[in-house]
C-alpha positions as CSV (number, residue, x, y, z in Angstrom):
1,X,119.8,56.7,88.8
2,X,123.6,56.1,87.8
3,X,124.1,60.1,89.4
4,X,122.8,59.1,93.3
5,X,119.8,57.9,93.0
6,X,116.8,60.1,94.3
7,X,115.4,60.4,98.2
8,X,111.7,61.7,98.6
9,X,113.7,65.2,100.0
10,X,115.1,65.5,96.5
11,X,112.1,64.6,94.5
12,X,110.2,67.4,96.7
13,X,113.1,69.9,96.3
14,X,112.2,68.8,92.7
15,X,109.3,70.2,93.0
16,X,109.2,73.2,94.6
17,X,112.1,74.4,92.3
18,X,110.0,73.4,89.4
19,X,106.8,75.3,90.8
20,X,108.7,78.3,91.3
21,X,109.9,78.3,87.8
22,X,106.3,78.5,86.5
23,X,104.5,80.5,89.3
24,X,107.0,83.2,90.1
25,X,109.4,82.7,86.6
26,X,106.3,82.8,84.2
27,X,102.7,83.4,85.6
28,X,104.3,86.3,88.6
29,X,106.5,87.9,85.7
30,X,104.2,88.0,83.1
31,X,101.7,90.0,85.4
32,X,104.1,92.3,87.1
33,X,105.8,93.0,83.1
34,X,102.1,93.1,81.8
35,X,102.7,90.4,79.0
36,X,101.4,87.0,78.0
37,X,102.4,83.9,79.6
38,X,104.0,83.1,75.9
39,X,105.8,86.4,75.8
40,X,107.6,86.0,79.6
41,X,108.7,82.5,78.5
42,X,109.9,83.5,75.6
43,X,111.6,86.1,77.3
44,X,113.4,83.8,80.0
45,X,114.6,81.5,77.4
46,X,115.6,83.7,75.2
47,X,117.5,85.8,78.2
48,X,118.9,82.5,79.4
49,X,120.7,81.6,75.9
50,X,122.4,85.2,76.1
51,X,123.5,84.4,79.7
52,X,124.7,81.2,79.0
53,X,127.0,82.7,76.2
54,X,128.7,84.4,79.1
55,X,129.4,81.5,81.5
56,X,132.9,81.2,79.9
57,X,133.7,84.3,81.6
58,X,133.2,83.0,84.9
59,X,136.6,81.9,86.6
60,X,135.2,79.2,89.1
61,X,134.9,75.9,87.1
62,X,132.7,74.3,89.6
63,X,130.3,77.7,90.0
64,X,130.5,77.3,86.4
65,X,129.3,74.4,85.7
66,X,127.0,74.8,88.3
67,X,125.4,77.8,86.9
68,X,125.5,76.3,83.2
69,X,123.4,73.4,84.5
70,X,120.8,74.9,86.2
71,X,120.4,77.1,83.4
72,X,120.3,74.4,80.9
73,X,117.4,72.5,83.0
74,X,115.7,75.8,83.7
75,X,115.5,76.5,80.1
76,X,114.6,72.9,78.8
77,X,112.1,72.9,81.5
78,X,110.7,76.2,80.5
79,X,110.3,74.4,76.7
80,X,108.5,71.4,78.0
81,X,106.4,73.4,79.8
82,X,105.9,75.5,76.5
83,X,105.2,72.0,74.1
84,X,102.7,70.8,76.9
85,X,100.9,74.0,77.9
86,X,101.0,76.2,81.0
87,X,97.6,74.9,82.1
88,X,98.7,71.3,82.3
89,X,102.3,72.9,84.4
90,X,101.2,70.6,87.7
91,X,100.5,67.5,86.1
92,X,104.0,67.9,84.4
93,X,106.0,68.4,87.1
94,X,104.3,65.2,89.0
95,X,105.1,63.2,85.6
96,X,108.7,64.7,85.9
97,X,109.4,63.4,89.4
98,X,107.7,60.4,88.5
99,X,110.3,59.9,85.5
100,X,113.2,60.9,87.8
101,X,112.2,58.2,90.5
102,X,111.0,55.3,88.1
103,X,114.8,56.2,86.2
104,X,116.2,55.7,89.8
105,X,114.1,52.6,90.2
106,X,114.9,51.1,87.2
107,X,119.1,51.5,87.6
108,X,119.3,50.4,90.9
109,X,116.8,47.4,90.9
110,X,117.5,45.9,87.3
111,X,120.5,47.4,85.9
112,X,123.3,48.6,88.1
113,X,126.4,46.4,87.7
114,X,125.6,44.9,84.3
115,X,127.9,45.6,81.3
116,X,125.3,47.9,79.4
117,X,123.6,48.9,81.8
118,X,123.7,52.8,81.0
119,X,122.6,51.8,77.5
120,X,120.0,49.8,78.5
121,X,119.2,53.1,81.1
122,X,118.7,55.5,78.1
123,X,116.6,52.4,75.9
124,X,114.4,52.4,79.0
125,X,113.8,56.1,79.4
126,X,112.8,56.4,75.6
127,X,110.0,54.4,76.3
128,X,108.6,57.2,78.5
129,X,106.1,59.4,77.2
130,X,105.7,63.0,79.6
131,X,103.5,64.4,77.0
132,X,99.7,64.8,77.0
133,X,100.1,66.3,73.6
């Protein structure tokens, strides 16, 4: 990918983060609170948005960002898993990592160097489909 490109290190780190999200974020959460699965995630999204209307106020621009952009995939990965359905939260994850290495694949075998190649980066990854639904 145009970023670094991926090692299998990161892809598992991937992983793991995006397990945790689920099984400690969501399934853990929604036991320990007592509330549907659909209830703790809306929760965690919705608590997420209010955070992230308070990022401003942090003075480190780098923690900042930092914090804005985990945030930001925490939340839009909290959606997918929402549009897909919590049952199917394992076969996502692979399907994620698998997007993440083919996008890797794809910029630094075919397109890195070429004039468009960023465009033709973004063509390529609207041709993949995550969704079971």
């Amino acid at each position: 990918m145009a970023l670094c490109g991926f090692n299998e290190k990161m892809l598992e780190g991937l992983k793991l983060f995006h397990n945790g999200l689920v099984e400690h974020g969501i399934i853990e959460r929604s036991k320990k609170k007592n509330q549907t699965v659909g209830e703790t995630m809306n929760k965690e999204i919705e608590d997420m948005g209010r955070f992230q209307k308070e990022l401003s106020t942090i003075e480190d621009s780098e923690i900042r960002e930092l914090i804005r952009t985990l945030t930001e995939y925490a939340c839009a990965f909290y959606k997918l898993i929402q549009r897909e359905g919590i049952e199917n939260y394992e076969k996502l994850i692979e399907k994620i990592n698998n997007l993440y290495f083919e996008m890797d694949d794809k910029f630094y075998s075919e397109l890195e160097g070429k004039p468009d190649d960023m465009k033709q980066l973004a063509i390529y990854l609207n041709k993949i489909n995550l969704g079971e639904k």
